[in-house]
C-alpha positions in Angstrom: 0.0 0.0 0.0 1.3 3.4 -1.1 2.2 5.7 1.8 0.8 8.8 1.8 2.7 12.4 0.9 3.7 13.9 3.9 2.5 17.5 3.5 4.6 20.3 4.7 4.5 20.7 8.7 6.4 23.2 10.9 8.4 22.1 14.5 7.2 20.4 17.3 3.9 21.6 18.3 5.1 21.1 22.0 8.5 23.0 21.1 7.4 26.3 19.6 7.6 29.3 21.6 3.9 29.8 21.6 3.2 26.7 23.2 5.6 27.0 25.9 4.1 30.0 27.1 1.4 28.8 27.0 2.0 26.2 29.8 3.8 28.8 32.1 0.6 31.0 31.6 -1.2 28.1 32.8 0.8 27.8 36.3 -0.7 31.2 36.7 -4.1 30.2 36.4 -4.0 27.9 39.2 -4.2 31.2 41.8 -7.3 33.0 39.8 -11.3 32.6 40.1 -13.4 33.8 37.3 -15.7 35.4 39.9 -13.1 37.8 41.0 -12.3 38.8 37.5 -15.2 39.7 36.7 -15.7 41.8 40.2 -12.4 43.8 39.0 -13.3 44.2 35.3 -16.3 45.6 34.6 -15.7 45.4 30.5 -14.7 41.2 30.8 -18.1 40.7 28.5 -17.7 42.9 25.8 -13.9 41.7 25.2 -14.6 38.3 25.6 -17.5 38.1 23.3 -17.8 38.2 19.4 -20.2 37.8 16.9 -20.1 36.4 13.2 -23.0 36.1 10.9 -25.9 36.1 13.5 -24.1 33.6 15.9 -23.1 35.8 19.3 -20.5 34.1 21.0 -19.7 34.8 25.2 -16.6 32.9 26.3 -16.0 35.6 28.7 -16.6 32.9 31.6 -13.6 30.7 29.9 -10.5 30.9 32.0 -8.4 33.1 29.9 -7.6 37.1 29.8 -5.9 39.4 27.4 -2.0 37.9 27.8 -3.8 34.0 27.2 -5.3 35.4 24.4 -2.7 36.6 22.8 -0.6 34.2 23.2 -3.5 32.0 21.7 -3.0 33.8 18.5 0.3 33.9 18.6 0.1 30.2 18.4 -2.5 30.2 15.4 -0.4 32.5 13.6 3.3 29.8 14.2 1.0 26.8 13.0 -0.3 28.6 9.7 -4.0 27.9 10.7 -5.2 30.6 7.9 -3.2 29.0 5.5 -3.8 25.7 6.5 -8.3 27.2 5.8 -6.6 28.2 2.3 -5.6 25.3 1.4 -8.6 23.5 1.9 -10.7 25.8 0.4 -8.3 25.9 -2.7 -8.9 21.9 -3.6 -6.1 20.7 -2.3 -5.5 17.3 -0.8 -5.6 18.1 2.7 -7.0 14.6 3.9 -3.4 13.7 3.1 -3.4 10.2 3.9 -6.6 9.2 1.7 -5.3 11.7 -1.1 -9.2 13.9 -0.9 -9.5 16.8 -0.9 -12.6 18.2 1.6 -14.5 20.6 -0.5 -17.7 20.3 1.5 -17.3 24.4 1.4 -18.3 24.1 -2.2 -21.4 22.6 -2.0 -22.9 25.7 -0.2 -21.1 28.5 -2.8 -24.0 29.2 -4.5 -23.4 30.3 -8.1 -19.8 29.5 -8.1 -19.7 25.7 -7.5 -19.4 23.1 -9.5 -21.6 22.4 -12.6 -22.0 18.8 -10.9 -23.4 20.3 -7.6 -25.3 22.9 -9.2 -26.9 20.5 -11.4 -28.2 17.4 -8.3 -29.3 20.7 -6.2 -31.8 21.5 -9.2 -32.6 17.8 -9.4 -33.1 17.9 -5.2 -35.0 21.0 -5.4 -37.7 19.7 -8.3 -37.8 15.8 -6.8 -38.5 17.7 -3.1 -41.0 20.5 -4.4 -43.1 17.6 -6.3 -43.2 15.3 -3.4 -44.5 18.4 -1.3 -47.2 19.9 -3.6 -49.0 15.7 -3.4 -46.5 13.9 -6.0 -48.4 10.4 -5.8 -46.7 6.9 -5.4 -47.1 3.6 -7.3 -50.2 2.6 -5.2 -51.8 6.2 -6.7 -51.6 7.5 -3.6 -50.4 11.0 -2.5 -46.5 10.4 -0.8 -47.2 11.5 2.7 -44.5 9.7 4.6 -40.6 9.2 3.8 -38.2 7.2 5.5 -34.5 7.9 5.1 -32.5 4.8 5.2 -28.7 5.7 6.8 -26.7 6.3 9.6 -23.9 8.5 10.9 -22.9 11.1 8.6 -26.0 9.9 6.2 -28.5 10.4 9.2 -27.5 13.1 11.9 -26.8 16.0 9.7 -30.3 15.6 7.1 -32.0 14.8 10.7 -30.9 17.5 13.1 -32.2 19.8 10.0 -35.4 18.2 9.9 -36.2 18.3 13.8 -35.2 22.2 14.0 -37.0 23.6 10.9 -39.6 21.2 9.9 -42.8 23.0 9.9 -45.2 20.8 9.2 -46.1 21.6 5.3 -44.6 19.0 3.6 -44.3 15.0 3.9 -43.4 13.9 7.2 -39.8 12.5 7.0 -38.9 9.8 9.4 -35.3 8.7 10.0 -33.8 5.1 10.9 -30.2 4.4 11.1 -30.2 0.7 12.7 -32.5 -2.6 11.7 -34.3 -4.3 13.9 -37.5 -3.3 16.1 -37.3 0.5 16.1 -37.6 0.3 11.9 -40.4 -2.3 12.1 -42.6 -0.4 14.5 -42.0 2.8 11.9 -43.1 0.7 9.1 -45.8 -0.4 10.7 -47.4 2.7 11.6 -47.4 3.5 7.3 -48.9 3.3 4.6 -46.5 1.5 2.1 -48.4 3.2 -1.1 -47.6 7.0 0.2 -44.4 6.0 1.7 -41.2 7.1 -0.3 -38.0 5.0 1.0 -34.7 6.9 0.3 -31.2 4.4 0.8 -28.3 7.1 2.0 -24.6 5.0 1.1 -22.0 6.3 -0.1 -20.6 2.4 -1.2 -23.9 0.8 -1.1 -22.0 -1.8 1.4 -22.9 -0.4 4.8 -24.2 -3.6 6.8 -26.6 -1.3 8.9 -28.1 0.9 5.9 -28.4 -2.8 3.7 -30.1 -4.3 6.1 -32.7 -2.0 6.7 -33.3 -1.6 2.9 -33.7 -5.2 2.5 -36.1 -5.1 5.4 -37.9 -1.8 3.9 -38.0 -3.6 -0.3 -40.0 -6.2 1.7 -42.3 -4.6 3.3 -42.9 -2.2 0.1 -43.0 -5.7 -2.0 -45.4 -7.4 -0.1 -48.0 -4.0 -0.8 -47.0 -3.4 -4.2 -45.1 -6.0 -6.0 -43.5 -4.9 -8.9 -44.5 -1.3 -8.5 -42.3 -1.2 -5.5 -39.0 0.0 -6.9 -41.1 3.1 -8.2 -41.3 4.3 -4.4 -37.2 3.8 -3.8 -34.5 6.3 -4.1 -30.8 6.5 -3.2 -27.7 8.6 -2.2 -24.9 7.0 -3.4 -21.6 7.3 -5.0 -22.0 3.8 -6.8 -25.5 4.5 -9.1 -24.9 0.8 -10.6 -26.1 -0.9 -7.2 -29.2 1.2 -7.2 -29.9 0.6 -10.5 -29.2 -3.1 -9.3 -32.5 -2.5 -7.2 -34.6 -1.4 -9.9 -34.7 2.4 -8.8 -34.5 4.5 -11.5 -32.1 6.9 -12.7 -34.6 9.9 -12.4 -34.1 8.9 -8.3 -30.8 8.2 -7.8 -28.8 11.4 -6.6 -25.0 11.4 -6.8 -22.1 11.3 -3.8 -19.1 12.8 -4.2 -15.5 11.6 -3.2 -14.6 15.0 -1.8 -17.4 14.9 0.4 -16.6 13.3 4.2 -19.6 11.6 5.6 -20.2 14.2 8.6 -20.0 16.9 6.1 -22.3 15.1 3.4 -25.5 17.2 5.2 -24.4 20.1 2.4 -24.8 17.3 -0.3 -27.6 15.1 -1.7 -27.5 13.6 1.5 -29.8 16.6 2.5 -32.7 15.3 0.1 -34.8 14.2 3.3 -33.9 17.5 4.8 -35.2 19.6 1.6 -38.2 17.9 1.5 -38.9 18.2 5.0 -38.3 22.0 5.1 -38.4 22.8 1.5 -36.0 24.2 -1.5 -36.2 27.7 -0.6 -35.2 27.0 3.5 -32.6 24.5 2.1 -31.0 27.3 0.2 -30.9 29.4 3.5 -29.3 26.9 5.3 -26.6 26.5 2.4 -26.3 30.7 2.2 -25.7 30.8 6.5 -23.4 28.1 6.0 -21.8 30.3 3.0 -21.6 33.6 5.1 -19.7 31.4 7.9 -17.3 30.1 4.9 -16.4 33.8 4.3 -16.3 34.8 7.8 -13.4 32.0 8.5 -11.5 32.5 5.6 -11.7 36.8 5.4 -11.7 37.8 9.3 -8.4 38.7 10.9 -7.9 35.8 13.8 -8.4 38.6 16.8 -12.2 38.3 15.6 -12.1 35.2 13.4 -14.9 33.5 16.0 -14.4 29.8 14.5 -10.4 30.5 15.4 -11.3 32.1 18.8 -13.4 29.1 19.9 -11.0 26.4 18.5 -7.7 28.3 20.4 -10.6 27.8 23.5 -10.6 24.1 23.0 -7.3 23.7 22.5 -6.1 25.7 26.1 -8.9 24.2 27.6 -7.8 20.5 26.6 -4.1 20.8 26.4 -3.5 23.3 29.3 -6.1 23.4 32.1 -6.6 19.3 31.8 -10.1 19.2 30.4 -10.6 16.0 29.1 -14.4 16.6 28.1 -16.6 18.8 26.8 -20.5 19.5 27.1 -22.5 20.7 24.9 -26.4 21.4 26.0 -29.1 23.0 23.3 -31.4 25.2 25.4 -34.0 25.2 22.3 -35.9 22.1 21.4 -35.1 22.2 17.7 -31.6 21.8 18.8 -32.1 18.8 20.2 -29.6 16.7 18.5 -27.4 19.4 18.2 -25.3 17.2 20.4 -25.5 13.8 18.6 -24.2 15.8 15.3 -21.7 17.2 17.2 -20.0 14.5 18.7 -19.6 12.7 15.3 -17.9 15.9 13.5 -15.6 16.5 16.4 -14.4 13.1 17.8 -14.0 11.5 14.0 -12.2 14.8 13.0 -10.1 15.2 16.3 -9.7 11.9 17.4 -6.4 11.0 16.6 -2.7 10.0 17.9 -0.4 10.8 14.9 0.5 14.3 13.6 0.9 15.0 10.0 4.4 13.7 9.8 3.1 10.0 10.6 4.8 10.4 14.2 2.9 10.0 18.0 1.1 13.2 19.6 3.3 14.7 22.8 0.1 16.5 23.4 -3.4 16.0 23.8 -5.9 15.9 20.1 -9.7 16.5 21.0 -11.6 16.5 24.0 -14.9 13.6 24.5 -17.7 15.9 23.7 -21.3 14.6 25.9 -24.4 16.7 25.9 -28.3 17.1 25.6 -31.0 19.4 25.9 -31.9 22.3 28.7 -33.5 21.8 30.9 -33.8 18.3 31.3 -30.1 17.5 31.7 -30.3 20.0 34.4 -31.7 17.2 36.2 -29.6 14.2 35.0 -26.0 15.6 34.7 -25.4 19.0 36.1 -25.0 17.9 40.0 -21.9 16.5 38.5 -20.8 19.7 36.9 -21.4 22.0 39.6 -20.1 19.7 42.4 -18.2 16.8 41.2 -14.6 16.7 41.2 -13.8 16.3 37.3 -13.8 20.3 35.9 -14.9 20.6 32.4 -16.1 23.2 30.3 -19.9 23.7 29.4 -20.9 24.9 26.3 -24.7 26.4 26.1 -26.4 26.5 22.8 -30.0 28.9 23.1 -32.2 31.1 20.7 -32.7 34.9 21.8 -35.9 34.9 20.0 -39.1 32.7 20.8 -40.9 30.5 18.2 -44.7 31.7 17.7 -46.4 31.0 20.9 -43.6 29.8 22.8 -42.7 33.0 24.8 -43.5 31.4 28.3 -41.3 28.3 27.9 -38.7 30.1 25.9 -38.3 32.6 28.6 -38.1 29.9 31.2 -35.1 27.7 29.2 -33.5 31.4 28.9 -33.3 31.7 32.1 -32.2 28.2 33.3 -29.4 28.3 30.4 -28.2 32.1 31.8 -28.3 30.7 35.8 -26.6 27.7 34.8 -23.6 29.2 33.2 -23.8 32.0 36.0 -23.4 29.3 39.0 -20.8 27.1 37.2 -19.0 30.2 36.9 -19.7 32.2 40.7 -20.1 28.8 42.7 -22.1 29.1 46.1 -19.3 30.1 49.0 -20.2 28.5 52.9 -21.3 32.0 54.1 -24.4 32.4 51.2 -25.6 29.0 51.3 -27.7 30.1 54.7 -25.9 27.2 56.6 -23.4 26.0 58.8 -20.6 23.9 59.8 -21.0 20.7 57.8 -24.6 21.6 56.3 -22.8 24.8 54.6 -19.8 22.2 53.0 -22.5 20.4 51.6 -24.4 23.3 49.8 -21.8 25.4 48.6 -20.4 25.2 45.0 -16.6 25.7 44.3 -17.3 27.7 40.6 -14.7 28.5 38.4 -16.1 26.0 36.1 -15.5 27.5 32.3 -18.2 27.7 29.9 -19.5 29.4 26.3 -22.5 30.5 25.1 -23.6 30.4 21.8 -27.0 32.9 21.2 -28.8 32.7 17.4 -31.1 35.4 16.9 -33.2 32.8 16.4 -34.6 29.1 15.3 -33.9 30.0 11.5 -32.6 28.1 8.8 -29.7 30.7 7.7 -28.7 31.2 11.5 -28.6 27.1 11.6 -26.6 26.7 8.7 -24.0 29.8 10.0 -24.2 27.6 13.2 -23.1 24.1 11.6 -20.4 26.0 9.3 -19.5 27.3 12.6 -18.5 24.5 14.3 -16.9 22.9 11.2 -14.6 25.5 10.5 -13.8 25.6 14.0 -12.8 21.8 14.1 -10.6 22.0 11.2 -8.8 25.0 13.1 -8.0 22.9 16.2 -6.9 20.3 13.6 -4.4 22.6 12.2 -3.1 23.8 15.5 -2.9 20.2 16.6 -0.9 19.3 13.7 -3.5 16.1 13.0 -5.6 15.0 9.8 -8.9 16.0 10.4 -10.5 14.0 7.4 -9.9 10.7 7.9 -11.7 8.3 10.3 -9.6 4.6 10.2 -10.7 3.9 13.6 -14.2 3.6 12.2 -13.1 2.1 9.2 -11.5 -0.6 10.9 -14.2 -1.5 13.4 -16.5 -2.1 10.2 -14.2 -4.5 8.5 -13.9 -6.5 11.3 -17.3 -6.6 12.0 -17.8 -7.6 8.6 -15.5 -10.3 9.5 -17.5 -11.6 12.7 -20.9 -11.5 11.0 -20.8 -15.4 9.7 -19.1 -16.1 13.0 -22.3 -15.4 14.6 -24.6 -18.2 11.9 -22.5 -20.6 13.4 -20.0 -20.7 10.0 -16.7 -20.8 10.8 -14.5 -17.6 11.0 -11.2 -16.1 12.2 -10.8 -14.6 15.6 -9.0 -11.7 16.5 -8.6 -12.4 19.8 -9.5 -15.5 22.5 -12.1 -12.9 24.1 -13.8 -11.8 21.0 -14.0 -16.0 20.0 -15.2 -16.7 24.2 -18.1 -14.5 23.6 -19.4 -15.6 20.0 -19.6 -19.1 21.5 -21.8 -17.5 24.2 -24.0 -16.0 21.3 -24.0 -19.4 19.3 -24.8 -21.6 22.6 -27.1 -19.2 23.9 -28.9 -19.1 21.0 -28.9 -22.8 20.4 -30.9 -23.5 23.9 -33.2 -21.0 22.8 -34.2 -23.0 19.8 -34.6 -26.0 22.1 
């Protein structure tokens, strides 16, 4: 197998000059509290705050003043993090070890991208607008219901869309990553001859997404027969297997190899989304996703916000021992803000070798965890406020309420501000109204770091600003961390061998990779075999 080009790459991240001030600024964090900074600074939220395209940004409650911050960009500006932005947006091969580019930035550049792109986004936008002015299925009936067949990449992007903007007008779009029961009890709460099936795979060899379509062509069959194929479409970047199924060239909608799988939202993997929120909303998401592109790549760093909040992470992780971060969405639409999260940051920043094929001295990214205000308030946040792991927070909330949702929006507004407020000030014995031992018990230590994030509302162009946001600021702390954001062979791997297990578990015989692994598919096979008996 060919190794891959080694691209150029600077010192030792842990030797430059930036860095090691860095750690001897961190020694002299150890003596300050956040709540006493603010006492003495009356102006610590308007320096510590920006804004870019819509998205307002406080980290003033992150542990860092004006000498961490500059030395923060001092440390951007020795690792070439704009030019590292440059290069991606230029075309060239910056997933170095798979030889891809990641040109997921074109597919929101409105007039000038490719012919390609410009093209399937006039194929998505007819295909979605027929299916939501009554397009009628092979059974003659009106398409009501689709089900988007995919996971990871292929599901959480097109989803998190559909929960936050979905209004209601069009088709009702249901997603199911996994086989099994969950995608059975979906099916059977449809009506096969208004139900349009789309198959999201990039190789049209994903075990999850095959089953399920096997299990969905079934259960279409067994109402319609040969009509069936009629009411399939795919995603893919290998047509021939979908024309293997019968579906039609007229539904099949093209991948493209420059296109990662958490980034593929932007692509024809955003079909479900477009129909569930329509062309022109689609195009809003793509034109906030576009503003965020020119934000990152035309804003000097000291207000570059994807920069700002990626230099964050990286003191946060690297410097003050954070080995987490959580991520709560204090606006139900946002709900699995989180879940989309976690993929984009922890495939992009999970790594141990830097760019010259050589072990990490220092930290990649951090575990991200999350979920929605205000219910986590009442599952994890006695372990932020009073546990003895320090983390930082990150709040996601709306300024502006949907229609008829001003009581409950004020409510989450004001749990997501106290929240942030207490991890920040703590509780000291003397306010906590008790004493001696009682008092330990009630008070809060603080000085627990957070973010806010504010949109000026539950929009699609302040959504899509938001997801550009967070993408641009992962490929920052991939550049500072000297690691290949684009690739993903830990997940790669992990399918192969799974792959590997699968007639294993029939009882056929199969390798094992370990005694353990062998152990439990015995357990399975015997386990299984009293069953039957």
């Amino acid at each position: 197998m060919p190794q891959p080009a080694i691209p150029k790459t600077r010192s030792s991240l842990s030797r430059s000059p930036a860095w090691r001030a860095l750690a001897a600024q961190a020694r002299h964090w150890r003596t300050l509290q956040l709540r006493g900074l603010f006492a003495a600074d009356p102006g610590r939220f308007e320096r510590f705050s920006r804004s870019a395209c819509g998205v307002f940004a406080d980290f003033s409650k992150q542990r860092i003043d004006d000498p961490t911050l500059q030395l923060l960009l001092e440390l951007a500006a020795e690792r070439g993090v704009s030019e590292r932005l440059a290069e991606q947006f230029a075309g060239k091969k910056v997933n170095f070890t798979e030889k891809r580019a990641a040109l997921h930035t074109a597919l929101r550049a409105a007039a000038s991208a490719p012919r390609d792109v410009q093209r399937t986004l006039k194929r998505m936008r007819e295909f979605s607008a027929g299916l939501r002015s009554g397009k009628h299925g092979a059974g003659g009936r009106p398409l009501r219901d689709v089900v988007s067949l995919g996971i990871g990449g292929s599901a959480l992007g097109p989803a998190l869309v559909s929960a936050a903007l979905a209004d209601g007008s069009g088709p009702r779009v249901h997603f199911a990553s996994t086989p099994g029961a969950p995608l059975k009890q979906l099916l059977a709460g449809l009506d096969p001859a208004s139900t349009l099936v789309i198959i999201q795979s990039k190789s049209f060899t994903t075990q999850e997404t095959l089953r399920s379509t096997g299990i969905t062509r079934q259960w279409l069959t067994q109402a319609l027969g040969d009509q069936a194929a009629a009411q399939l479409a795919a995603v893919t970047a290998v047509p021939e297997a979908a024309r293997a199924m019968g579906i039609s060239d007229e539904h099949i909608f093209p991948m493209w190899d420059w296109v990662g799988g958490r980034y593929s939202l932007w692509s024809a993997v955003g079909l479900p989304a477009m129909i569930a929120i329509g062309a022109a909303r689609f195009d809003e998401l793509l034109n906030g996703a576009a503003a965020m592109d020119a934000h990152a790549t035309g804003t000097v760093a000291s207000n570059n916000l994807p920069l700002l909040l990626a230099l964050i992470d990286v003191w946060n992780v690297n410097f003050l021992g954070a080995s987490s971060r959580a991520v709560f969405a204090y606006e139900p639409g946002l709900g699995l803000l989180p879940d989309w999260l976690q993929q984009l940051e922890m495939e992009s920043l999970g790594k141990r070798i830097d760019r010259r094929g050589k072990p990490l001295r220092h930290a990649s990214g951090a575990a991200l965890w999350g979920g929605r205000g205000t219910e986590a308030q009442h599952a994890c946040f006695q372990w932020l406020h009073q546990g003895t792991h320090e983390m930082p927070v990150e709040f996601v909330a709306c300024a502006a309420a949907a229609a008829g949702d001003e009581g409950s929006h004020a409510m989450r507004l004001a749990n997501c501000f106290a929240q942030s407020s207490l991890l920040m000030r703590g509780v000291r014995p003397d306010e906590t109204g008790a004493a001696g031992a009682a008092a330990a018990h009630q008070s809060l230590p603080g000085n627990r770091p957070s973010t806010t994030l504010l949109l000026p509302r539950l929009d699609a162009a302040s959504l899509g600003a938001l997801l550009a946001l967070y993408e641009h600021r992962t490929a920052a702390a991939a550049a500072i961390l000297d690691i290949n954001a684009f690739d993903q062979y830990g997940v790669e791997h992990g399918k192969r061998l799974a792959g590997s297990l699968l007639p294993a578990l029939s009882g056929e015989s199969a390798a094992m990779p370990d005694a353990s692994t062998a152990g439990l598919i015995r357990q399975v096979v015997e386990q299984q075999r009293k069953n039957k008996n």
